[in-house]
C-alpha positions in Angstrom: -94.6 -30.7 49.9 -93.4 -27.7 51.3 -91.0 -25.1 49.4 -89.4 -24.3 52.8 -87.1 -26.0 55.4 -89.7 -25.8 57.8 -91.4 -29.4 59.8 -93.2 -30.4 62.3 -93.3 -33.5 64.8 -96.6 -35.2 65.7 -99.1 -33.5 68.1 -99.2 -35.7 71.2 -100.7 -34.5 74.1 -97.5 -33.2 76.8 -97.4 -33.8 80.4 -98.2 -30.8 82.6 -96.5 -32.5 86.0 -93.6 -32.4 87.9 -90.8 -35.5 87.7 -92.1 -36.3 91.0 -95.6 -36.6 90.1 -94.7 -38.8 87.1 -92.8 -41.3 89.5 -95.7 -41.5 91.4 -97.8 -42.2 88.5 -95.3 -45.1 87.4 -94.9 -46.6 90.7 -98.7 -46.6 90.7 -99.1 -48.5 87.6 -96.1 -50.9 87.8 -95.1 -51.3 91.1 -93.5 -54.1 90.9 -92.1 -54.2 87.5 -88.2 -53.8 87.7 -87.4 -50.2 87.3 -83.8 -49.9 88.1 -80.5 -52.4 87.9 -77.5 -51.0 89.0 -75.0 -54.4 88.2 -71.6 -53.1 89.7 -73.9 -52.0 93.4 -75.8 -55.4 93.1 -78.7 -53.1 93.2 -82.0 -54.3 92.1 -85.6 -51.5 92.4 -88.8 -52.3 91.4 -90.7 -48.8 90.5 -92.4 -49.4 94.1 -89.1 -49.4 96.3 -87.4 -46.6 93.6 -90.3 -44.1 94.4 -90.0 -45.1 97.9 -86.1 -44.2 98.0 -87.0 -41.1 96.6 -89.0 -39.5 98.9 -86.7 -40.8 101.4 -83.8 -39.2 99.9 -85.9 -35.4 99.5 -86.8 -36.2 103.0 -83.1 -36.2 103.3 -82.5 -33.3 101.9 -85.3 -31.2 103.4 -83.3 -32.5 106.8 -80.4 -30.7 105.4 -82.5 -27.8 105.3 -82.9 -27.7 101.3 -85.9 -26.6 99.7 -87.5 -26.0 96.4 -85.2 -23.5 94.3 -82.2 -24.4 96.1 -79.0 -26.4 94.4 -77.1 -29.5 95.2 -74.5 -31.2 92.6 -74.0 -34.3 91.9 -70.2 -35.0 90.8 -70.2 -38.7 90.4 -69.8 -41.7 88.0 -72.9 -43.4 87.4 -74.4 -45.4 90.9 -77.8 -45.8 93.0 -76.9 -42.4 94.7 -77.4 -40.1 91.4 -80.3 -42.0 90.2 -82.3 -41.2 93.8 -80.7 -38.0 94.0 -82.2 -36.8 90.6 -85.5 -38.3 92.0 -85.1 -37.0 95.0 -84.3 -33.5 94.3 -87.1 -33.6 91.8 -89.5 -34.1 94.6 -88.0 -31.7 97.0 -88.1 -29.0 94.7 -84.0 -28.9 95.0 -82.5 -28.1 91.8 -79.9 -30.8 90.5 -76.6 -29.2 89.4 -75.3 -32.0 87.0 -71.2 -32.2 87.3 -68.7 -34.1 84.8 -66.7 -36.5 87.3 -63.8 -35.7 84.7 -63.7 -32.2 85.9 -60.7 -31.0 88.3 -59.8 -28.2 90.1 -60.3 -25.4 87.6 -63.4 -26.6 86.5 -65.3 -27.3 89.7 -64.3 -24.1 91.4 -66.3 -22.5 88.5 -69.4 -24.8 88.3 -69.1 -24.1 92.4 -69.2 -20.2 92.4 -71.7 -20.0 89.1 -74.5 -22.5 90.1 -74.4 -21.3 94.3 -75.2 -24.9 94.8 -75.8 -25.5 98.7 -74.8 -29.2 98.5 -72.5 -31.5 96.7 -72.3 -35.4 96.4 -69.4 -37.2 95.5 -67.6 -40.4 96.0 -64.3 -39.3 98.2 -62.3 -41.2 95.6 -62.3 -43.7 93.0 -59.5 -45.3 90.2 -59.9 -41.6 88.1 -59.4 -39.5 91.0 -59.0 -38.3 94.8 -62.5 -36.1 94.4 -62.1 -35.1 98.0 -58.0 -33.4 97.6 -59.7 -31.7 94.1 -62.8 -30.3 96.1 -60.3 -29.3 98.8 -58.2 -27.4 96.3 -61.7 -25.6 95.0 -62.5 -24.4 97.4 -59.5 -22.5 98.2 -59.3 -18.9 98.5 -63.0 -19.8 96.7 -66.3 -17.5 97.5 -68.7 -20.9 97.3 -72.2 -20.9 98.6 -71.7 -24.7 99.8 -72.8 -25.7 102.9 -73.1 -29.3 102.9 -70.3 -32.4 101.5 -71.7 -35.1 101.7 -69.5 -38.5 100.7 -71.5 -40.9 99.3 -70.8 -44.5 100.1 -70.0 -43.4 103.5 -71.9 -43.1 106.8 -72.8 -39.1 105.5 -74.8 -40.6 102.9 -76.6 -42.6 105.8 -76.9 -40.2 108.2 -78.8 -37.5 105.9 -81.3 -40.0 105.2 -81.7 -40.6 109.0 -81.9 -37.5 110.0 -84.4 -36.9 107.1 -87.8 -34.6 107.8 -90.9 -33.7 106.5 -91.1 -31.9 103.1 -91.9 -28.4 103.6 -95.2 -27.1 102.1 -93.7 -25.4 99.2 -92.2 -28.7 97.9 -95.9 -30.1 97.5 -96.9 -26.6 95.7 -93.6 -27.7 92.8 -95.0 -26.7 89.3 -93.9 -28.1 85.8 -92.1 -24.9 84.7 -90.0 -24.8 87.6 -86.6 -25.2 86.9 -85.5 -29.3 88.2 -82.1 -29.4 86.3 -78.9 -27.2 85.6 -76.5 -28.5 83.3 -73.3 -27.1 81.9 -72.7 -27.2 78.5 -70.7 -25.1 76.0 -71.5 -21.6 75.2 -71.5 -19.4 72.1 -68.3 -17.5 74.2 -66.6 -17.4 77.1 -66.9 -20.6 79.8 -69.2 -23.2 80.4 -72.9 -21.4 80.6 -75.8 -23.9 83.2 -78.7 -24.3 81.3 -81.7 -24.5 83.1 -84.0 -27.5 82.4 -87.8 -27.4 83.8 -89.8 -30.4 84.9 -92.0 -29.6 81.6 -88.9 -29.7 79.4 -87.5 -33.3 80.9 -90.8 -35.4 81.3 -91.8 -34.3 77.5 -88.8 -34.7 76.0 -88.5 -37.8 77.9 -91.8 -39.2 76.3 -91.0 -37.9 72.7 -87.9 -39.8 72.7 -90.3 -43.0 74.5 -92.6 -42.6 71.5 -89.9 -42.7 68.7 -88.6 -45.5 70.4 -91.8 -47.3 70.9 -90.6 -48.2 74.0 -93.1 -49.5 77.0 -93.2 -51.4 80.2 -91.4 -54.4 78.4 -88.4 -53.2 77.2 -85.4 -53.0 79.3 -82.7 -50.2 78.4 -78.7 -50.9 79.1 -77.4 -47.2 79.5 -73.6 -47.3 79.2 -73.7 -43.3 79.5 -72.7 -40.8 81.7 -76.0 -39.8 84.0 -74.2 -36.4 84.1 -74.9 -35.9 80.5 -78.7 -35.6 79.2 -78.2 -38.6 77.6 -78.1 -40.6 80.8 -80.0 -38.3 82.9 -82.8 -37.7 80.5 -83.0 -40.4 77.7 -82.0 -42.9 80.2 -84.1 -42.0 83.0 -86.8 -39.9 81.8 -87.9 -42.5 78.9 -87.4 -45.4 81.3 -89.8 -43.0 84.0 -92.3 -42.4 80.8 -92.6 -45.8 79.8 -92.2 -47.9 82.5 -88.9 -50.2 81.4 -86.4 -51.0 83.2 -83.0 -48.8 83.4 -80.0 -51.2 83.5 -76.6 -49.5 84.4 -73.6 -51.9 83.6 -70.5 -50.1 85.4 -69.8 -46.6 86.9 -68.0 -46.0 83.4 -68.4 -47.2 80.5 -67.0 -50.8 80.2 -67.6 -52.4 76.6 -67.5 -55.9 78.4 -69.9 -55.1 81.0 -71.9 -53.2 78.6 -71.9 -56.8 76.6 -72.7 -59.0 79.7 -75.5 -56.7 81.1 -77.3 -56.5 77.4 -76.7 -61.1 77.5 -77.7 -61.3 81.1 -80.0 -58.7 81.9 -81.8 -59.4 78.3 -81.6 -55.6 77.9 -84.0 -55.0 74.6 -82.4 -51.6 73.9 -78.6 -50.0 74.0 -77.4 -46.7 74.1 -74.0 -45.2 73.1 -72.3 -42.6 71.2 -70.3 -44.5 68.0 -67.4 -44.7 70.0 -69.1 -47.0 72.5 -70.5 -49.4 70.2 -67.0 -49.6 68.0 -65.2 -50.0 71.5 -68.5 -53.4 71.8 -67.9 -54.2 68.4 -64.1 -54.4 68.9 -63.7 -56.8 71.6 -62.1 -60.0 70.9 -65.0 -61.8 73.3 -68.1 -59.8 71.4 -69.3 -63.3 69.7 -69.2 -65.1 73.2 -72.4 -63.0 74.2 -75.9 -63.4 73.3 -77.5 -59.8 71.9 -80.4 -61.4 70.5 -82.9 -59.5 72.5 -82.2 -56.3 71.8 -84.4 -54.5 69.6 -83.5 -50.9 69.3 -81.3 -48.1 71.0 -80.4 -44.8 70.6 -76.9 -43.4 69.0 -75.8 -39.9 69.3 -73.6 -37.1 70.9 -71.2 -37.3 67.1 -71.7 -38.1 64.0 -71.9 -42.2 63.3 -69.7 -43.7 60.3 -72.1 -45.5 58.3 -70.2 -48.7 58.3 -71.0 -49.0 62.3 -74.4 -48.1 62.2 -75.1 -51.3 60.0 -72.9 -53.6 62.0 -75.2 -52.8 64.9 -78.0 -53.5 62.9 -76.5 -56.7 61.9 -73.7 -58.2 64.4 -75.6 -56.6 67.4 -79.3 -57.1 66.5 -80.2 -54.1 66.8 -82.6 -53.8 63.7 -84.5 -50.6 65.0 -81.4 -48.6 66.9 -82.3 -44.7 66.0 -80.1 -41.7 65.7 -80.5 -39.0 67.6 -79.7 -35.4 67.5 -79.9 -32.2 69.6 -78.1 -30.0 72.2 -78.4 -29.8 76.1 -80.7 -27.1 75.5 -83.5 -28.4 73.7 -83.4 -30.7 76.9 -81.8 -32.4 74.7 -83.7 -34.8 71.4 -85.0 -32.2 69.0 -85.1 -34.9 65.4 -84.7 -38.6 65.8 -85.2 -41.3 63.2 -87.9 -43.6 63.9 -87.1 -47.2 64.5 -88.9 -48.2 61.4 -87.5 -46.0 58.6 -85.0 -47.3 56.0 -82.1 -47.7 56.6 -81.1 -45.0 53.9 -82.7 -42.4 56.2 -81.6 -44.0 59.4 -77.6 -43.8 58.1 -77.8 -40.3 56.1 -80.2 -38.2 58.4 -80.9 -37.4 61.7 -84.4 -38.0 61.7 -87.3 -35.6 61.4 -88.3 -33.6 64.6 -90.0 -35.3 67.7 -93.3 -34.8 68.4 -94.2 -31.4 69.8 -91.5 -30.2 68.0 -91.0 -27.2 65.2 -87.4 -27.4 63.6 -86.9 -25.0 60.7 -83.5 -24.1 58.9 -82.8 -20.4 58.4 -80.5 -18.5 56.1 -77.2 -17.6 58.2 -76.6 -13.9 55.9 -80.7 -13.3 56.2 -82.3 -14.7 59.2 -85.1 -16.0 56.8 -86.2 -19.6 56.6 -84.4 -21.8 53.7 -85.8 -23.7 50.7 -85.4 -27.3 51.0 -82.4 -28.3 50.6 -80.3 -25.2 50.9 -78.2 -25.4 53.8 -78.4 -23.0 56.5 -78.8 -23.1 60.4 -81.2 -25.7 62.1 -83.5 -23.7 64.7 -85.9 -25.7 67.2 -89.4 -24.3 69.4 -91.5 -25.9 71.5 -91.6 -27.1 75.2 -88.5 -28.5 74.6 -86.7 -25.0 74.6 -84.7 -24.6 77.7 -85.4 -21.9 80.4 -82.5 -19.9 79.7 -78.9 -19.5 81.1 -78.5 -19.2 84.4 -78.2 -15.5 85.8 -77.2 -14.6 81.9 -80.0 -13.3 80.1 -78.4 -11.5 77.8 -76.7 -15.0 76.4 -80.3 -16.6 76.5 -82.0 -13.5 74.5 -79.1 -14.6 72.0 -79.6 -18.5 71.9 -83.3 -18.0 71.9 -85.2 -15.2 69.5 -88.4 -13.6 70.4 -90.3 -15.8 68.4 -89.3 -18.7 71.1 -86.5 -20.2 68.3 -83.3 -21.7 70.0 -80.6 -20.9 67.1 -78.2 -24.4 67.5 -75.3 -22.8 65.8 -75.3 -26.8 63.8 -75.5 -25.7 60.0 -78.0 -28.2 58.5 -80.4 -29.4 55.3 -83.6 -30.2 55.3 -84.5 -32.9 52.5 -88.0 -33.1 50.8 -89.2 -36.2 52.9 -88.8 -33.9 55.9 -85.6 -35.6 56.8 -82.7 -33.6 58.3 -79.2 -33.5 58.1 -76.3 -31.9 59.9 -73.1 -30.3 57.7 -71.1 -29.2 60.4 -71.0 -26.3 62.9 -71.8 -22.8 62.7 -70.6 -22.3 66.5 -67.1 -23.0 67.6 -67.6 -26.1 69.5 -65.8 -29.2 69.3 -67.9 -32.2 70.1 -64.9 -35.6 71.2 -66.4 -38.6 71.9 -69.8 -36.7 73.1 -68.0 -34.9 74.7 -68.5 -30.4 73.7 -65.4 -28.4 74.4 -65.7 -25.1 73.5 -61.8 -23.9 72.7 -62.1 -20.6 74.3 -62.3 -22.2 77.9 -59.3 -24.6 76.4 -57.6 -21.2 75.7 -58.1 -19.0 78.6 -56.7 -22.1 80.4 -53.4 -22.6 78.5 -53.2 -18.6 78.8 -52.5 -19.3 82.6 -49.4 -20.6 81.9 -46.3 -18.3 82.5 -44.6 -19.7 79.2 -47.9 -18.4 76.9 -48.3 -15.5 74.5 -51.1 -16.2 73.0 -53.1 -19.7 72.1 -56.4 -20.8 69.3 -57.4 -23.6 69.6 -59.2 -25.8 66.7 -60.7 -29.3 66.5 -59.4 -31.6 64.1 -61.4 -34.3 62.5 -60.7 -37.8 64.0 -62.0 -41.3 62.4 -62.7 -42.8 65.8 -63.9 -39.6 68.2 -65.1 -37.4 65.6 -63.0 -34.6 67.0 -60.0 -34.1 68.3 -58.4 -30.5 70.5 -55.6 -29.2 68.2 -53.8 -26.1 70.2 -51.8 -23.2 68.2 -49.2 -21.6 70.9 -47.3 -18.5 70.5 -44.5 -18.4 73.2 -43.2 -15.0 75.1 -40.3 -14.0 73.9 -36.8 -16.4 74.7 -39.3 -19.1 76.1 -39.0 -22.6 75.1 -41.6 -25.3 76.4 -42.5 -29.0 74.3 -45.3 -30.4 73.6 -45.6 -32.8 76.4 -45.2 -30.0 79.1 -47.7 -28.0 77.7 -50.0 -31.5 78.4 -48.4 -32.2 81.6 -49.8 -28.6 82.9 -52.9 -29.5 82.2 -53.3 -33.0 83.5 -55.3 -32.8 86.5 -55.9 -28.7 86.1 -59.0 -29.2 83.6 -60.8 -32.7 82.1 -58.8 -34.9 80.0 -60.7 -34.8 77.1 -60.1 -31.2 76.7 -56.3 -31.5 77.0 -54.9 -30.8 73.1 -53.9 -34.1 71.4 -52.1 -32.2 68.8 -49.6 -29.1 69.7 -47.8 -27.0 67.6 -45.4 -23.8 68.4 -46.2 -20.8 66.0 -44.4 -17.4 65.8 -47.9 -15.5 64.1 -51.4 -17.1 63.3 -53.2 -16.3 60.1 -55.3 -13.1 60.2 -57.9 -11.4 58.2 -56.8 -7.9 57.1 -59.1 -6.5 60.3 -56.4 -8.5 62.4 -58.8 -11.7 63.1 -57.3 -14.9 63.5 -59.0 -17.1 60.5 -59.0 -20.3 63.0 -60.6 -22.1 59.6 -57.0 -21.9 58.2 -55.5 -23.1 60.8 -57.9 -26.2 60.6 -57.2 -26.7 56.9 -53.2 -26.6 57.3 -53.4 -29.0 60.0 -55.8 -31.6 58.5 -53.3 -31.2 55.2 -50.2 -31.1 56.8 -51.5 -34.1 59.5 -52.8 -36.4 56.6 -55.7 -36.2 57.8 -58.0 -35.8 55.0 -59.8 -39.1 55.0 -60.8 -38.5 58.3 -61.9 -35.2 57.4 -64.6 -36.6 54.8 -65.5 -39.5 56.1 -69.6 -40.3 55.6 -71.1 -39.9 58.4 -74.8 -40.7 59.7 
């Protein structure tokens, strides 16, 4: 047994092709296995017709006059269009810009102007929000490289695939390091940084996460989740791709009665959620009324899982082998999972041991030096799973990622003697709601646009059912007055909702170090005292 925090996953040989070449191979091998059910479009692919529809859609986009390095978003709930658009784009060599349908205005003019995408999808509208009036008010007064909108669900959508050409050479010449994939995640400062994801770092991660999961060609996987976030776009669809099942999408957004008719109709063997989701499943008055018994494992991550749930959804939702999974959208994203047949000790007070492929160590925070076992410190990951890099920020990436090829996560973690990992909070500033990352300095540059604001920190506070809720501190100007709820109603519709603060509270001074540095840890503890929120605060958590 090692003296250091230092593992290793299994050696299993990686895939050196593109996502393009791997839907080929699939299609190839099961072409008429079911490969994609989308229930709410009454959409039904067999891995035949989905490869099909793929290189009809890069057709599509090469008739745009796309090619291989170019970007086009994607700022939709989940449907057909994003699943063939991340196929497609794969295969054209386009690089797919991933963008949160809760975005608004503030947002999307950013992710516009930073990732110089070419081409954006969307639905014009839908029960959330008029997409089409917030793009409009984007691209005001907005230097944008966009030069295509195309509506999906509308005779656009139709049109670029009839107008479709040839892919260019350079498309067929696509290599595994090129970059398939930016998505936008939460930095160590400042705004939302794109990480760039290769082919390489999607298809591998794709099949570690297949292996833990012992998935193959039988298994069919209901995906509640966003395909915006990795945990749609790449545990859904890249473990479905590696292992041939089938990808079942219940609704556009997460629905815990749809989610429970697709898993008793669809006889999905495998369920993905973040704790919220399955609580929300667990919760329903109708949740005996529908058969779960097929299901056989699933994944569970994006915040820390209260023990209790994790063994209901063993139990109540026959899910003996659901995993837990942890990582960060740039280790693309799995870097430990449990395995479906460890204990359930491990299973509900780790986060697994690293994926195959995969070196995780923990390092000293004051020394940079790797930890003994058990001695907390922060949880580094290499391997192929190591994103790219920012995009157009290399001095951000030569801080996230050492010379020795080590992404830092900022998660502070312990390594146990069996191997075992398991996170103790956050180095890093982030607040992770529902899956959700915020990181409070976008929060507070925001607020800082209002005429009525001095000066703003914002905090997360610990939350039973979300993990994390936004907590903002607000110093007024001087003679202003301003409540809580209009501080919320200026941000309703100006950035997401779940990075609007839940809890306000008007300050005349914040508490500082003697250098003059707000301590944003006191500010945490008077709140969670003064709140009552201490339970929350400790509860156990997977």
């Amino acid at each position: 047994m090692h003296s250091l925090s230092y593992a290793r996953g299994p050696e299993e040989p990686l895939l050196e092709s593109t996502i393009g070449q791997t839907l080929s191979e699939t299609a190839s091998k099961f072409p008429g296995r079911e490969a994609l059910v989308v229930r709410h479009q009454n959409v039904r692919l067999s891995w035949r017709e989905l490869d099909e529809q793929a290189t009809r859609v890069a057709r599509g986009l090469a008739g745009l006059g796309l090619g291989p390095g170019d970007r086009a978003g994607v700022w939709a709930t989940n449907c057909l269009e994003w699943v063939l658009l991340q196929y497609g784009c794969a295969r054209a060599g386009v690089v797919l810009v991933n963008v949160n349908p809760a975005y608004r205005s503030h947002e999307l003019r950013y992710v516009l102007q930073k990732s110089r995408m070419k081409a954006l999808f969307l639905h014009p509208k839908d029960t959330r929000a008029d997409y089409r009036a917030i793009l409009n008010d984007s691209l005001r007064d907005s230097p944008a490289c966009l030069e295509h909108v195309v509506y999906l669900g509308t005779q656009d959508w139709d049109r670029m695939l009839a107008r479709g050409t040839e892919l260019p050479g350079a498309a067929q010449a696509i290599q595994p390091d090129d970059t398939a994939n930016i998505q936008y995640t939460s930095g160590t400062t400042g705004s939302p940084k794109g990480v760039l994801l290769t082919h390489r770092n999607l298809i591998n991660n794709g099949l570690g996460i297949a292996s833990c999961l012992k998935a193959t060609p039988e298994d069919r996987i209901c995906a509640p989740v966003p395909l915006y976030h990795c945990f749609g776009c790449v545990i859904g669809s890249m473990v479905a791709l590696n292992s041939g099942a089938a990808l079942i999408l219940p609704a556009a957004q997460f629905d815990p009665l749809a989610t429970l008719a697709a898993v008793h109709e669809e006889r999905a063997t495998a369920i993905y959620g973040v704790p919220t989701m399955f609580i929300a499943e667990l919760e329903r008055p109708e949740f005996h009324r529908f058969d779960l018994t097929s299901l056989r494992t699933g994944v569970m991550a994006g915040s820390p899982c209260p023990i209790e749930v994790m063994r209901r959804v063993m139990t109540e939702m026959h899910c003996p082998e659901i995993t837990i999974a942890y990582g960060q959208t740039e280790a693309s994203p799995v870097i430990t999972m449990s395995r479906v047949d460890d204990g359930i000790d491990l299973r509900v007070q780790t986060v697994g041991r690293p994926l195959p492929n995969t070196e995780v160590k923990v390092v000293s925070i004051e020394t940079g030096e790797t930890a003994p076992v058990g001695v907390q410190g922060e949880l580094c990951a290499r391997g192929y799973l190591v994103m790219k890099g920012y995009d157009g920020d290399p001095a951000a990436t030569a801080q996230a990622v050492d010379s020795g090829g080590w992404l830092h996560t900022g998660d502070l973690a312990i390594m146990q003697p069996n191997g075992y990992f398991r996170i103790r909070g956050r180095a890093k500033d982030t607040i992770i709601r529902g899956g959700e990352n915020i990181y409070p300095r976008e929060v507070e540059e925001f607020l800082h646009t209002h005429p009525k604001v001095a000066d703003v920190y914002v905090v997360g506070l610990p939350d039973a059912r979300l993990g994390e809720t936004v907590c903002a501190w607000v110093r007024l100007k001087n003679g202003a007055s301003m409540s809580e709820e209009e501080l919320r109603d200026y941000c309703r519709g100006r950035i997401a909702y779940f990075k609007i603060p839940q809890f306000v509270r008007f300050v005349d001074s914040f508490p500082m170090t003697v250098t003059n540095k707000v301590q944003k840890f006191r500010i945490r503890e008077i709140e969670i005292r003064e709140r009552g929120l201490e339970k929350a605060a400790g509860i156990e958590t997977a």
